[in-house]
SEVEX-107149 format. One record per residue (C-alpha): residue number from 0; residue in one letter; chain; x, y, z. Coordinates in Angstrom, 3 decimals, m for minus. Layout:
REM residues N
> NUM A A X Y Z
...
END
This chain:
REM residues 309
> 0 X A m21.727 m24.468 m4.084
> 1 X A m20.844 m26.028 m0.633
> 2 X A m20.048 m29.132 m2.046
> 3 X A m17.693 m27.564 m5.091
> 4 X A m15.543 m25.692 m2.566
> 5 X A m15.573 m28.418 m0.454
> 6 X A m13.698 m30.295 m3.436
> 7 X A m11.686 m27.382 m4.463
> 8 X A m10.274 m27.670 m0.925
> 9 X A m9.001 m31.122 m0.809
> 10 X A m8.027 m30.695 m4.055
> 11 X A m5.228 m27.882 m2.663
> 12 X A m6.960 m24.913 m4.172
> 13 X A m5.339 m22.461 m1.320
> 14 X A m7.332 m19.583 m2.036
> 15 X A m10.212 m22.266 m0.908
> 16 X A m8.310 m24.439 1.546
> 17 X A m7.477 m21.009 3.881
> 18 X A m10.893 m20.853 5.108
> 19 X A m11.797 m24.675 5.443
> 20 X A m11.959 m26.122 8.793
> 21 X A m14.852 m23.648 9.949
> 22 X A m17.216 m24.674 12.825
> 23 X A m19.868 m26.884 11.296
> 24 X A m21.848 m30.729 12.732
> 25 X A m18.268 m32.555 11.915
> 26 X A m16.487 m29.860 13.431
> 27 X A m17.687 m28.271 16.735
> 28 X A m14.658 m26.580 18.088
> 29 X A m13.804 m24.864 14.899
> 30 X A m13.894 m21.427 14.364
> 31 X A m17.246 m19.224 13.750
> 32 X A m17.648 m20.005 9.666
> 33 X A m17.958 m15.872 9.629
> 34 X A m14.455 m15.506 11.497
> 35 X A m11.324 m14.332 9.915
> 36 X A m12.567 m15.195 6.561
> 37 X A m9.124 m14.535 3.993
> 38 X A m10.337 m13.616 0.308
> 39 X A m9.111 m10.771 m2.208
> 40 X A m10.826 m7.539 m0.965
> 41 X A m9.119 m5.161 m2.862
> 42 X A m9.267 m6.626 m6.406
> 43 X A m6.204 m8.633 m5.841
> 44 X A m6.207 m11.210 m8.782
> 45 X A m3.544 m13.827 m7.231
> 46 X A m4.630 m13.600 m3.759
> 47 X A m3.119 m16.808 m2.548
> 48 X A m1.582 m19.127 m5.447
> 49 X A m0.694 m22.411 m5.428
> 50 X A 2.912 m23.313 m5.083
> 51 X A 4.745 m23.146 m8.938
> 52 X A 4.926 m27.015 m10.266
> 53 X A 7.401 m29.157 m9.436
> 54 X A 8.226 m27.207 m5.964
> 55 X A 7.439 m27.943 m2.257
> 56 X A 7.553 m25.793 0.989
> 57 X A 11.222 m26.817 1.420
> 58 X A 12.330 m26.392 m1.918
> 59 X A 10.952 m22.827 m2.393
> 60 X A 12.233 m22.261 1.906
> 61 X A 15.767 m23.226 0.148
> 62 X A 15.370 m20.372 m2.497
> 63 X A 14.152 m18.100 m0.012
> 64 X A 17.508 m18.929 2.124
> 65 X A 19.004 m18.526 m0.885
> 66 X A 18.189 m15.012 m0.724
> 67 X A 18.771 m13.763 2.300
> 68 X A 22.519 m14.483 2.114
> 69 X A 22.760 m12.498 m1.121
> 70 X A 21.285 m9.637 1.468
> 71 X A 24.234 m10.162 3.224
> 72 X A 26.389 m8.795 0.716
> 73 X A 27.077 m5.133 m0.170
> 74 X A 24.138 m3.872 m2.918
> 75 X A 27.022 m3.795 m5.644
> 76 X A 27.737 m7.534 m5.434
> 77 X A 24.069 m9.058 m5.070
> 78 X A 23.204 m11.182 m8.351
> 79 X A 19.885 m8.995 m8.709
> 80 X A 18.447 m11.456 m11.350
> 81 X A 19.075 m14.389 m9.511
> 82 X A 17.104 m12.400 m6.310
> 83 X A 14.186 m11.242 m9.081
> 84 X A 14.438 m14.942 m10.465
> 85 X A 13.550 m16.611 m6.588
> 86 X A 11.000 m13.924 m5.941
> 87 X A 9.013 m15.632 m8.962
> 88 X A 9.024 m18.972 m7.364
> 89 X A 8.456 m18.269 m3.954
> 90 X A 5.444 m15.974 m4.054
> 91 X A 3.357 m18.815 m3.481
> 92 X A 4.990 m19.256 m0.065
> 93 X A 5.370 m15.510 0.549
> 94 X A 1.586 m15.404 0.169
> 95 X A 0.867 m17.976 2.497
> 96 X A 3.025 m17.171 5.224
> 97 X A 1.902 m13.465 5.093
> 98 X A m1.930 m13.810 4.646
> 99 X A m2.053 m17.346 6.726
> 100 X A 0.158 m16.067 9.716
> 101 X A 0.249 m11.993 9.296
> 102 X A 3.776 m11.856 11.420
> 103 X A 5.165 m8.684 12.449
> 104 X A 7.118 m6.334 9.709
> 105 X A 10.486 m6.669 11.705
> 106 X A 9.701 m10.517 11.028
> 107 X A 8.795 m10.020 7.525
> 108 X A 11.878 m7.807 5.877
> 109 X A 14.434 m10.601 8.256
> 110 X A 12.969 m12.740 6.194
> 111 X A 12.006 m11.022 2.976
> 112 X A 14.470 m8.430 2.567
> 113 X A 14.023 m8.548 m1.152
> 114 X A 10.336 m7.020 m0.642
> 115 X A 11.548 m3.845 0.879
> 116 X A 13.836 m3.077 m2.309
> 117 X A 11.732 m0.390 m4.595
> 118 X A 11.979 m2.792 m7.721
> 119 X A 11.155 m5.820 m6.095
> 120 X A 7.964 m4.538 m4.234
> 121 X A 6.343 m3.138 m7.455
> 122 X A 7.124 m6.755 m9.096
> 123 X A 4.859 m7.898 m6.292
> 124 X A 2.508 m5.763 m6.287
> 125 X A 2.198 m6.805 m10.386
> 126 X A 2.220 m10.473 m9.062
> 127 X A m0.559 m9.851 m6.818
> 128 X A m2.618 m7.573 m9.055
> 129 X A m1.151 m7.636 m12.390
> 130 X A m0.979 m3.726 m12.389
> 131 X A 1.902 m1.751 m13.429
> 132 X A 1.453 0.419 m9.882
> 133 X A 4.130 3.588 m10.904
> 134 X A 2.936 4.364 m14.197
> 135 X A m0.973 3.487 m13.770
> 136 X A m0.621 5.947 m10.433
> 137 X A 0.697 8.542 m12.313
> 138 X A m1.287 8.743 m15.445
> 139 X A m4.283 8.711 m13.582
> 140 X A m2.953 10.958 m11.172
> 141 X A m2.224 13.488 m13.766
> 142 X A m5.082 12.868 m15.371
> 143 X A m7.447 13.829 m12.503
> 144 X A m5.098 16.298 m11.056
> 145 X A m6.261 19.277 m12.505
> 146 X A m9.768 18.817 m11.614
> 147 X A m9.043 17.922 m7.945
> 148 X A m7.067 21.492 m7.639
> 149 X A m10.377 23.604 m9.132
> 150 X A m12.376 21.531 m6.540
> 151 X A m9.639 22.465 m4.021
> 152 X A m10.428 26.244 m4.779
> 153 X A m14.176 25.970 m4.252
> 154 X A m15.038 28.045 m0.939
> 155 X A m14.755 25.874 1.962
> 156 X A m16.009 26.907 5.594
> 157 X A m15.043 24.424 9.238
> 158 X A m11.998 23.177 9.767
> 159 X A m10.918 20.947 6.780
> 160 X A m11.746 23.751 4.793
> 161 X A m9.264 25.871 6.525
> 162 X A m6.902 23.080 6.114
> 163 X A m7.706 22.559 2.292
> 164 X A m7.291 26.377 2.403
> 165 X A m3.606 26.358 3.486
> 166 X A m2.777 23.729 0.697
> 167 X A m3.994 25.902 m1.802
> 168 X A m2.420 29.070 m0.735
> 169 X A 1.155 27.225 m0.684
> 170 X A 0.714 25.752 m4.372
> 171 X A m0.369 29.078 m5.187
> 172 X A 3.335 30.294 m4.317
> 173 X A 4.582 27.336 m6.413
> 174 X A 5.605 27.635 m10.381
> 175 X A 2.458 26.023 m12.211
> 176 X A 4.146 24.565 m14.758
> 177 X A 5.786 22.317 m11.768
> 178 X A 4.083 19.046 m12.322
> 179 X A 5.637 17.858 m8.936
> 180 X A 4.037 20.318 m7.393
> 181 X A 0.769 19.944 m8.176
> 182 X A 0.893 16.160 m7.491
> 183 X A 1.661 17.045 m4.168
> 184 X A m1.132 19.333 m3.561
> 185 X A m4.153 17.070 m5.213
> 186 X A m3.020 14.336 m2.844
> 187 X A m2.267 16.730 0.408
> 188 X A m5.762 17.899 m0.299
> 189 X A m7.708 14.854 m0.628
> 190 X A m7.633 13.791 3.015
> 191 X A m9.441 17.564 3.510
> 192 X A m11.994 17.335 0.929
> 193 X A m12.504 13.379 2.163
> 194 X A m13.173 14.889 5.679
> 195 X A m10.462 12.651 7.150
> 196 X A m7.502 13.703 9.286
> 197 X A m4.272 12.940 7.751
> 198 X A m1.737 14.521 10.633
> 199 X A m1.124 11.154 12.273
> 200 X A m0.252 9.558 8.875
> 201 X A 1.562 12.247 7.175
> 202 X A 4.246 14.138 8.870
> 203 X A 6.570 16.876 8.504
> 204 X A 9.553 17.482 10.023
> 205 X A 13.382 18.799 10.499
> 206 X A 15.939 16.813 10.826
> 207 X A 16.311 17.161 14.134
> 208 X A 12.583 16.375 15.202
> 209 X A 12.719 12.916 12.998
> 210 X A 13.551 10.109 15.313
> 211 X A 10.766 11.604 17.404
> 212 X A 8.284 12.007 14.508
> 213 X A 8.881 7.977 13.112
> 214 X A 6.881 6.520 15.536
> 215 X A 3.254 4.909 14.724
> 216 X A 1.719 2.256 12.773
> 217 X A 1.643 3.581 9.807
> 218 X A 3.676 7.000 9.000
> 219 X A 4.739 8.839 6.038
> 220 X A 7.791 11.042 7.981
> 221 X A 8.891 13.979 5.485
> 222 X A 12.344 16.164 6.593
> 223 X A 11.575 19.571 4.949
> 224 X A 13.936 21.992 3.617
> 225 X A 11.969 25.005 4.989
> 226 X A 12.817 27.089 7.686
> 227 X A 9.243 26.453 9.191
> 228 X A 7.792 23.192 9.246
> 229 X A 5.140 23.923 6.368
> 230 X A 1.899 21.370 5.807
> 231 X A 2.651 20.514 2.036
> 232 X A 5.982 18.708 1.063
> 233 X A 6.747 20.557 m1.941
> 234 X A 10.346 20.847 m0.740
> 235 X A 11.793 17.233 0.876
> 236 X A 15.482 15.694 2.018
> 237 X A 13.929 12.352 2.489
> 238 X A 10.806 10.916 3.300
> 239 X A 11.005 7.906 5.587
> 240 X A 8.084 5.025 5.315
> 241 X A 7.204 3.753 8.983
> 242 X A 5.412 0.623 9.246
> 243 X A 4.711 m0.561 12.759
> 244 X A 7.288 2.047 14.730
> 245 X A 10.031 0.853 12.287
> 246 X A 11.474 2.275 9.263
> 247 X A 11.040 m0.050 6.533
> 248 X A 12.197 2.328 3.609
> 249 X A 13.065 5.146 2.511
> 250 X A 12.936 8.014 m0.783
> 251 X A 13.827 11.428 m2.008
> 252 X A 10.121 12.236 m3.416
> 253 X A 6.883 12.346 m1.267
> 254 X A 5.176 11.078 m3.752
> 255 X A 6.563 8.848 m4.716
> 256 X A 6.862 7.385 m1.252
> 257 X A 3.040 7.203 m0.984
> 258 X A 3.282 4.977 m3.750
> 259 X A 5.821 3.077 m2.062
> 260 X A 3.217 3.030 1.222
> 261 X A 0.370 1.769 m1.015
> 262 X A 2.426 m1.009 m2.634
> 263 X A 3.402 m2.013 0.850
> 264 X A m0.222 m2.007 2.120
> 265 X A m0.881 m4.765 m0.487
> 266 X A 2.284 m6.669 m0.138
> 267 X A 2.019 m7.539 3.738
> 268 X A m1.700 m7.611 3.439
> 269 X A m1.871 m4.647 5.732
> 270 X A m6.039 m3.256 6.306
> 271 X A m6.642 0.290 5.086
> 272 X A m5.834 3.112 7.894
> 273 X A m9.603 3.635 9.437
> 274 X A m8.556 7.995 9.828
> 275 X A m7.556 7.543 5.934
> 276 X A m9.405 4.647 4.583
> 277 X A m11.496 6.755 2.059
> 278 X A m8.209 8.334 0.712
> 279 X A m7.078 4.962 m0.054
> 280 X A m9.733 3.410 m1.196
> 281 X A m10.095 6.547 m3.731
> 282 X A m6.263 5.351 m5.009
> 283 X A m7.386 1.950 m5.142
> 284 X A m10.827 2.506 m7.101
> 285 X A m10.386 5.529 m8.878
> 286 X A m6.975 6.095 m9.282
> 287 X A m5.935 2.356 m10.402
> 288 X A m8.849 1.094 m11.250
> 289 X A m8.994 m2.150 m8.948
> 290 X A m12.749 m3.223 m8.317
> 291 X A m13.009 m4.778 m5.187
> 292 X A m16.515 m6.410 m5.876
> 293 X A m18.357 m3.623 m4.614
> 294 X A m21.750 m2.733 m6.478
> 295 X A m21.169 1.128 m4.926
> 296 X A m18.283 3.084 m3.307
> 297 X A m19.030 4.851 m0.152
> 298 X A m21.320 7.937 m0.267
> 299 X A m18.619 10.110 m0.495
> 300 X A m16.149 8.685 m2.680
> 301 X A m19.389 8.181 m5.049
> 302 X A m19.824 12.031 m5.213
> 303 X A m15.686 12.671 m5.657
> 304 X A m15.889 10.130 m8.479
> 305 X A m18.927 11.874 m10.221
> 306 X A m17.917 15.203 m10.042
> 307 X A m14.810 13.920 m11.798
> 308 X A m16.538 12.445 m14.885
END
């Protein structure tokens, strides 16, 4: 098997090629063969392509050039299909720069701006996993939804059970025939019944508390319409999506934004928050599906998932 990868390598297979030039008896001063190792660990199917035939580095650098002055133009006068069109060819160099280098975000959108546009980011996140992220989230959302909520309800005793507590008691004001609504509360209840805090990651606020509240590495910032900050977003102006103390993007639904979050996390190849990493890896495996390799989920997520068959 060595020796096969060892061809696939010079041959220019990147996915291969990323992790050659380990320390081994040709190559003392290379890194530990155990360090930094870059493969799909989240069921990504086109981790790190080759570039498309017939292009080079500077070619598809041209293209990406190409794009970033049709950024510079108001939204009405971009040539959207000619953007959509260059974000086809140069995935393969997106990829490499991204997983290869892993620059900053304020790096990234100067140079990617295309990625941070709602349409474009789900197109990658197809490329990368050939999922349809919107509608696979939200049929399986719905799907489990109203089996997370009677969970939900089960007595509860400590402190995540006086947070899952308060979650239920503010659906419970909700209409139930409010689909919205009860989206919001399976997810703004999971963290709870995962045992993991979510008040660093998801935050509400008023207007005039948000530049103080979009700070962190990774932040979901909600402005409520309530008089009294509240700990479910039933009710939002906009939700802004922080990534590394900067405001990437931006939506009207909380939801929805998470979605946007998720896609994000897989488009600049960003690890899984360690305070939420169950939550996400729930979305990733049970929610959409994408096996990671793993012959078991963690103990916990194991028992969510069985309860829900």
């Amino acid at each position: 098997m060595g020796n096969y990868r060892t061809k696939l390598s010079k041959s220019g297979i990147r996915d291969v090629a990323v992790n050659a030039g380990k320390r081994s008896r040709t190559n003392p001063e290379g890194a530990a063969s155990r360090a930094s190792i870059k493969r799909p660990r989240r069921g990504e199917i086109n981790f790190l392509p080759n570039y498309p035939h017939g292009e080079r580095k500077q070619t598809l650098e041209t293209q990406r050039l190409a794009m970033v002055e049709q950024f510079k133009r108001t939204s009405m006068e971009r040539d959207m299909v000619s953007i959509h069109q260059h974000m086809q060819r140069t995935f393969a160099l997106r990829r490499e720069e991204i997983v290869n280098l892993a620059p900053p975000v304020v790096e990234l959108k100067d140079r990617w701006p295309a990625l941070f546009c709602e349409a474009q980011l789900y197109s990658e996140f197809h490329r990368i996993t050939n999922l349809n992220l919107p509608s696979t989230f939200y049929a399986s959302l719905d799907k489990y939804t109203p089996q997370l909520l009677q969970l939900y309800k089960k007595r509860k005793t400590g402190t995540f059970g006086q947070k899952m507590e308060a979650v239920m008691m503010a659906f419970e004001e909700r209409d139930k025939n409010d689909i919205c609504a009860a989206r919001i509360a399976a997810l703004a209840g999971l963290p709870h019944h995962l045992k993991e805090d979510s008040a660093e990651v998801f935050r509400n606020c008023k207007e005039d508390d948000l530049e103080a509240a979009q700070e962190g590495e990774v932040v979901l910032v909600a402005v409520v319409n309530q008089e009294e900050v509240l700990q479910v977003p039933f009710e939002t102006q906009h939700v802004s999506i922080v990534l590394e103390d900067m405001v990437v993007m931006s939506h009207r639904s909380w939801t929805d934004s998470l979605v946007i979050l998720f896609a994000l996390v897989y488009a600049l190849h960003l690890k899984y928050l360690d305070k939420l990493s169950a939550f996400f890896e729930f979305i990733q495996v049970i929610l959409l599906d994408l096996d990671d390799g793993r012959k078991q989920l963690r103990p916990k997520l194991q028992a969510l998932k069985n309860e829900l068959e």
